[in-house]
N, C-alpha and C positions, 0 to 999 in steps of 0.2 A: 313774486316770490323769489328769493335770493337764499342758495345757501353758496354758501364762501367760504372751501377748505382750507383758503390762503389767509383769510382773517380770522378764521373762526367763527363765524356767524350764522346767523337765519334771520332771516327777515319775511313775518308772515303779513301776506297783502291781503287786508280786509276791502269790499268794495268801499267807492268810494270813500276810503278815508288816507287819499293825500299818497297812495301808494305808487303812483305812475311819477311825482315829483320824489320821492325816497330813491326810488330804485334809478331815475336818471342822476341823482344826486353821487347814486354811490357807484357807477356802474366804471370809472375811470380807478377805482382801486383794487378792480378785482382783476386775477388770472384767468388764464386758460383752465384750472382744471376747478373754478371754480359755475354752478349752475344759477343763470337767470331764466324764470317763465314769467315772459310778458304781453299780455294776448294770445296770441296764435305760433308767438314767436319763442323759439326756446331757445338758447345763445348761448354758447362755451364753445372757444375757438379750437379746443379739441372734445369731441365729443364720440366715448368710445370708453370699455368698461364698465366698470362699478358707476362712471357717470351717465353712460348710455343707458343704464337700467331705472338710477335714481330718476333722469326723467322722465321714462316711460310711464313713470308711479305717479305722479305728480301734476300741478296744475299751476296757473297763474293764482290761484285762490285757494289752494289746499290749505285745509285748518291744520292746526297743530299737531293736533293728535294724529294727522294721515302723516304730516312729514317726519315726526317722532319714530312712527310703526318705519318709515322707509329708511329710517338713518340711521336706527337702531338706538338703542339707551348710550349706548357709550358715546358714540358720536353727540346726542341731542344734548346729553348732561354734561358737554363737557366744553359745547359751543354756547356764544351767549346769543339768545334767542331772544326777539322783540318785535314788537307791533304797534300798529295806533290805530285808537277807537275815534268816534264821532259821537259828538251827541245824537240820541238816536231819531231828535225833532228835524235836527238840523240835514239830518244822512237821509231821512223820509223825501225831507223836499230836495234833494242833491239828486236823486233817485229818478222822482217825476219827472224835475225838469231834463234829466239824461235823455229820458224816453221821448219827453216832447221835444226835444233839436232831433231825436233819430227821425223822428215823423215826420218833421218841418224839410231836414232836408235829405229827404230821401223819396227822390220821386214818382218811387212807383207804388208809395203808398196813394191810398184816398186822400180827399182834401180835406184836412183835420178839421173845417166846418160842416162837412156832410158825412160825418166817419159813417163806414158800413159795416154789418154784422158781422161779428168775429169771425162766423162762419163760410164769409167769404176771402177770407183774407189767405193768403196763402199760407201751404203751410213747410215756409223754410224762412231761417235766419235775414233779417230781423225779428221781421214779422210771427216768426213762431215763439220771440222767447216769451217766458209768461209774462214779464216787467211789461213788456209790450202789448201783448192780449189786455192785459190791466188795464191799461190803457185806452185802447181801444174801445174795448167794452163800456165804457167808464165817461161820466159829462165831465166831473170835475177829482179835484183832489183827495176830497171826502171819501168820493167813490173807489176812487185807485186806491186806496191805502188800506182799506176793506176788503176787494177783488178778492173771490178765490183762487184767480189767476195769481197775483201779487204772494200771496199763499208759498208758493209755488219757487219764485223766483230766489236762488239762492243769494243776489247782494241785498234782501229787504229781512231776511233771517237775521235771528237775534245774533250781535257780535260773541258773546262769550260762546255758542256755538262752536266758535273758530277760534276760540283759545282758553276752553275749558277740557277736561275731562271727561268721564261718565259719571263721576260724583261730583261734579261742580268745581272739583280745583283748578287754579290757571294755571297753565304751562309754561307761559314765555316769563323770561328772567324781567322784563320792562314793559309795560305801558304804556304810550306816550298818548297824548292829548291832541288833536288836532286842533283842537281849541286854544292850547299849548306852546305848539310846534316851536315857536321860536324860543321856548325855555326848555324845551324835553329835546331837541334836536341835537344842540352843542351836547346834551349828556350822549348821546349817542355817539358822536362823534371824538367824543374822550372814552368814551367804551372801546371803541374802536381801534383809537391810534392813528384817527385822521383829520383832516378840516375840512370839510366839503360845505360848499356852499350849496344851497335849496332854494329852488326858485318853484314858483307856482306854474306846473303842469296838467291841463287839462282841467279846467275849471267849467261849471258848469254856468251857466248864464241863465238868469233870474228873472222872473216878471217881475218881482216883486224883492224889494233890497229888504224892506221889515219883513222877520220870517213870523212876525206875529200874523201877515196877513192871510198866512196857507193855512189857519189854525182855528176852526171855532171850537167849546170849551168840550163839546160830544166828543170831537177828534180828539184833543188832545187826554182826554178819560180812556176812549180806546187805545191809542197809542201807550199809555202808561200802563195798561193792564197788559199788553200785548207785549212790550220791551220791558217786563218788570227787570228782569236777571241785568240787564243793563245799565238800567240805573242805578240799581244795586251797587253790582259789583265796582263799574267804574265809576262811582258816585256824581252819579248827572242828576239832574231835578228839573221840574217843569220850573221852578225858580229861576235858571240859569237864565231863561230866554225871557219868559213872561215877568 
């Protein structure tokens, strides 16, 4: 999440969609009295005032409407604000496999061929966030995307969530596409007043290169009932993929 009082911006970071390459992308044109939250890491080479407070409010993943309430109308209306969505088939499996490399390499988990009951697994970060339990819990992908745990986990939540309203309207001035990027990104950056180059950060790694293959016709009826507002609003279709 980026707000930029020297460009006038915000930049809201949906999970997994392309936000850790946005924000390295843009991070060479902003000021000191401008706020980046990236993970754990919050950055503003002066940090102190009206900034020290904006970030106390705030998250690497605060939806719009939190940073709206923290910036006030005037500020929000007057900066150009923007985000990017994922298709929500594509973000599903972006998600699992996350979880599966934390497991793989991180060796104080169980060995992902004998997983043990949830209820033995500790209960602190990794290990406790739900995306994880889901997991855990869970033989295959069917299972995980079902999970009550999964539920739970705020990057598997529907995107308009994070950039809608309480009546459904979107907040941020632009949309971009991940699926897009390389067309919706130059708009950005002529929004902006900059050229920044975008390179792929953090990419997740795949069993499976066809995303037809994480997909029998069950899932994908659930998955469309459960991300309805998303295909909606940012006009995805089970077409896109299938």
């Amino acid at each position: 999440m980026i707000v930029s009082h020297s460009r006038k911006f915000i930049f809201v970071h949906l999970h997994k969609c392309a936000g850790t390459s946005l924000t390295q992308a843009l991070r060479p044109y902003l000021s000191s009295n401008d706020l980046v939250i990236a993970g754990s890491q919050r950055s503003g080479d002066v940090i102190a005032g009206d900034l020290a407070q904006l970030q106390s409010q705030l998250h690497k993943h605060s939806p719009a409407e939190r940073i709206s309430q923290a910036l006030g109308d005037a500020v929000w209306n007057s900066y150009f604000s923007f985000a990017f969505v994922r298709h929500p088939l594509d973000r599903l499996v972006s998600l699992y496999e996350f979880f599966n490399r934390v497991l793989v390499n991180n060796p104080l988990l169980p060995d992902p061929a004998n997983r043990e009951p949830v209820c033995n697994i500790p209960d602190q970060p990794p290990w406790n966030w739900p995306g994880m339990r889901a997991l855990l819990s869970t033989g295959d992908f069917a299972g995980f995307i079902r999970s009550e745990f999964l539920a739970r986990e705020q990057g598997a939540s529907r995107q308009t969530r994070s950039l809608t309203d309480k009546s459904g309207d979107l907040l941020v001035d632009f949309v971009g596409k991940v699926e897009n990027i390389a067309d919706d990104w130059p708009k950005i950056c002529a929004q902006l007043g900059i050229k920044a180059t975008l390179s792929v950060e953090n990419r997740s790694a795949r069993r499976f290169a066809d995303l037809r293959k994480y997909w029998s016709r069950e899932d994908l009826e659930f998955a469309a009932r459960k991300y309805r507002e998303d295909f909606e609003l940012f006009g995805y279709s089970i077409d896109d993929i299938f």
